[in-house]
C-alpha positions as CSV (number, residue, x, y, z in Angstrom):
1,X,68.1,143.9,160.3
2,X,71.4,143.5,158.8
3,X,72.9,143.8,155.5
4,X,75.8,142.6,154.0
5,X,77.5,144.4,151.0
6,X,80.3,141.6,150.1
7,X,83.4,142.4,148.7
8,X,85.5,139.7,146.6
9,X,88.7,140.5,144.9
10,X,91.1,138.6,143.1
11,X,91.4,135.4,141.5
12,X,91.1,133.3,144.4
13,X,88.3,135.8,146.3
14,X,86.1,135.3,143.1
15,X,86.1,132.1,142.4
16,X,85.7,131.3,146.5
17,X,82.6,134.0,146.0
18,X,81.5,132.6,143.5
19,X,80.8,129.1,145.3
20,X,79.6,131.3,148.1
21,X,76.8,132.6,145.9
22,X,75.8,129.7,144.8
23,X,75.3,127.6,148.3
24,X,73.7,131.0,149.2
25,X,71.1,131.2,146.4
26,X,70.3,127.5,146.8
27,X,69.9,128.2,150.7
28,X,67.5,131.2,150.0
29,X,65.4,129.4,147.2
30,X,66.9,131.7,144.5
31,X,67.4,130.2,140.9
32,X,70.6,131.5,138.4
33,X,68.1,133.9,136.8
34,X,67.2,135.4,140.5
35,X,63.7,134.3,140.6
36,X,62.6,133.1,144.1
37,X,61.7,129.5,143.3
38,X,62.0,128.0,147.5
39,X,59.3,126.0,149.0
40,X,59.9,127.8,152.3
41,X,59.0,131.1,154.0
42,X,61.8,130.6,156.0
43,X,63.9,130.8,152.7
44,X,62.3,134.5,152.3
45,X,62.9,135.6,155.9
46,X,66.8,137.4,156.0
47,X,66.9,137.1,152.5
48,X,67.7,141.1,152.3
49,X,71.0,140.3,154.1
50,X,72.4,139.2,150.9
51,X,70.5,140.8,148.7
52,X,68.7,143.4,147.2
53,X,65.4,143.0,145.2
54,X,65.0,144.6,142.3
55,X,61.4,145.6,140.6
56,X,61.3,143.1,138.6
57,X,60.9,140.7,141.9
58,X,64.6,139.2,141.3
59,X,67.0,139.3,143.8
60,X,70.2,140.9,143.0
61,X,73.1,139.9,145.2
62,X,74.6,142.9,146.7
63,X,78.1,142.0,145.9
64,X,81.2,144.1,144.0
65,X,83.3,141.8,141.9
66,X,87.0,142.8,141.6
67,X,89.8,141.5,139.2
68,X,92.8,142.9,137.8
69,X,92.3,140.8,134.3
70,X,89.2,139.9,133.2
71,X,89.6,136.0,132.8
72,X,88.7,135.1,136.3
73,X,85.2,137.1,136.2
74,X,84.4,136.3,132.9
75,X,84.3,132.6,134.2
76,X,81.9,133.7,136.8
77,X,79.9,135.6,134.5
78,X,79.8,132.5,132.1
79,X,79.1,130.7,135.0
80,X,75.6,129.0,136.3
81,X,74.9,132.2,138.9
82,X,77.2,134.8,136.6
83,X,73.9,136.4,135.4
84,X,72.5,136.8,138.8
85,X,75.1,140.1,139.3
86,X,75.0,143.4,138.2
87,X,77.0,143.7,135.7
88,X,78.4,147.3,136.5
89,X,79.4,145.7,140.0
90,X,82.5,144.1,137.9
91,X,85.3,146.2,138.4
92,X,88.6,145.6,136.4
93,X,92.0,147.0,136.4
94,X,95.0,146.0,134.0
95,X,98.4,146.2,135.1
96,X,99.2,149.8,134.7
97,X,99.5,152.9,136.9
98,X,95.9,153.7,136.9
99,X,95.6,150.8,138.8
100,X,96.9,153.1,141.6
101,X,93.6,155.3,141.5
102,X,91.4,152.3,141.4
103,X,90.2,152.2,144.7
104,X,89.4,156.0,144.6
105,X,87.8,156.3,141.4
106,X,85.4,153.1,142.5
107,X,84.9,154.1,146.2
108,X,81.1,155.6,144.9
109,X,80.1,151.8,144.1
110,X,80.8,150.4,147.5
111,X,79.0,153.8,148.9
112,X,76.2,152.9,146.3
113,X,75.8,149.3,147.5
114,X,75.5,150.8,150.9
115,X,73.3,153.4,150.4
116,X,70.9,150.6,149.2
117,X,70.9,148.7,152.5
């Protein structure tokens, strides 16, 4: 089986992911909250591709969120699917030279994600 740990970045990556979430969770049965609610065991069958399920018996999308301001993911957060994410799978940066160490300080996450598959 294979798993997908997606990446989305930036305004435009974000708000294209978030529409990808959304055709995905209504392809897979999955409801905003990330209860299973399909009709299908078909829905069920690659689900772990996408995502992960968490005790509770939601499904989590295995996804990391980055921004450089927060008003693009706080419109997917506010959004109909926003609560089906993790929220410490956001990651934002502000326009400054820590921006620079970004991608090193959050390379654990991505390995984290992975290490889940």
């Amino acid at each position: 089986m294979r798993e997908i740990v997606h990446i989305q970045a930036g305004q435009c990556g974000n708000q294209i992911g978030a529409k990808f979430w959304e055709v995905i969770s209504d392809e897979h049965g999955i409801d905003p909250s990330g209860n299973y609610v399909g009709d299908s065991d078909l829905q069920l069958e690659r689900i772990s591709v996408y995502y992960n399920e968490a005790s509770s018996h939601k499904y989590v999308p295995r996804a990391i969120l980055v921004d450089l301001e927060p008003g693009t993911m706080d419109s997917v957060r506010s959004g109909a699917f926003g609560h089906l994410f993790r929220p410490d799978n956001f990651i934002f940066a502000w326009d400054s030279p820590r921006e620079r160490v970004l991608c090193k300080e959050q390379k654990p996450l991505v390995f984290k994600q992975n290490d889940v598959c």
